[in-house]
N, C-alpha and C positions, 0 to 999 in steps of 0.2 A: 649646749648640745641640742641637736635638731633628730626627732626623730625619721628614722627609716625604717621600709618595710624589714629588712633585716635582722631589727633587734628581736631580741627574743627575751622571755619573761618567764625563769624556771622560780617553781616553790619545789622545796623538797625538807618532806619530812626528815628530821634529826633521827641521827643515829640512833640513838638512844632510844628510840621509840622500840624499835625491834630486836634492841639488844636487852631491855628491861621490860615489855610488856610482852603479853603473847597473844599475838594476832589472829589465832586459830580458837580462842576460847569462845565458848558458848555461853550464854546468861540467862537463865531461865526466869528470872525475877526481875522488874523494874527497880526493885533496892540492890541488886547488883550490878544492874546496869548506870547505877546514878553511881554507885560505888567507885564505878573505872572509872568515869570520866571526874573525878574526884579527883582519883588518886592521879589521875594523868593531870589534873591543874597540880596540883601540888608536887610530882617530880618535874613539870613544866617551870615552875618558881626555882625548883632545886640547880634545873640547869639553866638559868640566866632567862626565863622567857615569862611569859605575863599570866595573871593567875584566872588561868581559865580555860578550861577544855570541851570537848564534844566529841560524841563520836555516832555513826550512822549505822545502826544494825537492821539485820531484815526481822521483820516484826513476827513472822511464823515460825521462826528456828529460834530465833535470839542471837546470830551468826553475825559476830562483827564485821562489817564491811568496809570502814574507812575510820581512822582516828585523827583528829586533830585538835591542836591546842592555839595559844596567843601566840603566835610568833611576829609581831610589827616590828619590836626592836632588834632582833635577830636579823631578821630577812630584808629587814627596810624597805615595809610598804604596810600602809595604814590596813588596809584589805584583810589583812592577813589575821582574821581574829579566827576563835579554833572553829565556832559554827562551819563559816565561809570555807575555811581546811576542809572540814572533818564532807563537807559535800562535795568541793571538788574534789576529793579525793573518791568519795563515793561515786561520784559520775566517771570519773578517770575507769577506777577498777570493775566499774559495771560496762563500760562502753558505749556511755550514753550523756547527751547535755540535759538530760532530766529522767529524775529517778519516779517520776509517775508510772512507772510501766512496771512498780511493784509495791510491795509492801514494806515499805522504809521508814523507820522511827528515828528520829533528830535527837540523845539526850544531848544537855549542856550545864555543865556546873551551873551558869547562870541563866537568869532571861535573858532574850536577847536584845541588842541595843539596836538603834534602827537600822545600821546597813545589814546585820544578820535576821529583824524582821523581817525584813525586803527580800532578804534569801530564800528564808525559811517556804515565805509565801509562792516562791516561784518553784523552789526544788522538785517537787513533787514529793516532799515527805508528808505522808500518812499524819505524824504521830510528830509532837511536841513535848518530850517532858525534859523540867528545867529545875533547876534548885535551889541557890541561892535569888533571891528577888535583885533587880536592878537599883532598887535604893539603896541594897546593900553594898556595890561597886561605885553607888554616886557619891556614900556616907565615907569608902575613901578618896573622893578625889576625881576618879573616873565617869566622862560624857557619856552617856549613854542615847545622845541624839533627840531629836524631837517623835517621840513614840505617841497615836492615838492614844485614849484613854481604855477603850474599846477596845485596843489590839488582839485580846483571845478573841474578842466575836465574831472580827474581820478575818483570823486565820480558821475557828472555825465554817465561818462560812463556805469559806474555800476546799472544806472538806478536809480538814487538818485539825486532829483530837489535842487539845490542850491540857497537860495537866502540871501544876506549879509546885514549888514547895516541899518535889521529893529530899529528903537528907538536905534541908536545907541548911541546916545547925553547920552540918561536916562542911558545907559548900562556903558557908561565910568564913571558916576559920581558915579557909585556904586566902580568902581575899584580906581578912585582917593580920594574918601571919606574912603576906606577902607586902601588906603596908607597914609593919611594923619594923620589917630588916630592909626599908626605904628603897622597894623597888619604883622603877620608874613609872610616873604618872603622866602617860602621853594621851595627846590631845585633847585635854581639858579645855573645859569654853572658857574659864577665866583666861589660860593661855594666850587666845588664839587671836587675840587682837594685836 
């Protein structure tokens, strides 16, 4: 199959997202905010999709703006991790290809792996906080890319606040709950030769 200008390329968040969470809440705490995107990896696991969520709230209210989770083996497209969701969804609902024209925090159950560093650093999100560490997704299975070693220096540089490690405990047990009932482990570099 040859592409044409034609094709078109939809993501669309799952039902479920708005029939179980509620889009309209507010979060006054950073332990509440790492809290949703938590519990969004883990009904993410519940309904067929990969253990890991984010979501983009405006950093002066605590006003949800965009949620997203793992959908690559749902949607069938590697891209498709929740970081990379949970911002185009935030650029989508804001009406804009970059959220530098406010005050937007990025959380994510995990660190990010590199195509959602690469994101993160372009978005225009303010604010990084993350929960589970990356070697905790690497310790099941999952690539998480060639990352600097440096990677928060280089996001802070950029003017983007890093902070790691929130509800980390609750973040892993979504990634080891999610390996243990043998969900799938896509694009692994032992795979990919």
């Amino acid at each position: 199959m040859t592409s044409s200008p034609s094709v078109e390329v939809v993501w669309r968040q799952p039902a479920w997202i708005a029939a179980e969470l509620d889009g309209e809440a507010v979060y006054a705490t950073d332990e509440g905010k790492m809290a949703l995107v938590i519990d969004l990896a883990r009904r993410n696991v519940a309904h067929g999709g990969g253990p890991f969520g984010a979501a983009v709230f405006e950093g002066d209210s605590g006003r949800i703006v965009a949620l997203g989770a793992n959908w690559v083996v749902a949607q069938r497209c590697s891209l498709l991790h929740a970081e990379i969701a949970a911002i185009a969804f935030a650029e989508l609902f804001v009406g804009t290809h970059s959220l530098a024209g406010g005050n937007y925090e990025l959380f994510a159950s995990s660190e990010p792996c590199a195509q959602c560093l690469g994101a993160t650093a372009w978005s225009g999100v303010r604010r990084l906080v993350c929960g589970a560490a990356a070697s905790e997704a690497e310790a099941i299975g999952f690539d998480e890319g060639p990352r600097r070693t440096d990677w928060v220096a280089q996001l802070e540089a950029r003017g983007i606040a890093v902070t790691l490690g929130l509800l980390a405990t609750e973040a892993q047990k979504v990634l080891h709950a999610y390996a243990a009932r043998g969900g799938p482990i896509y694009n692994a570099f032992a795979s990919a030769g």
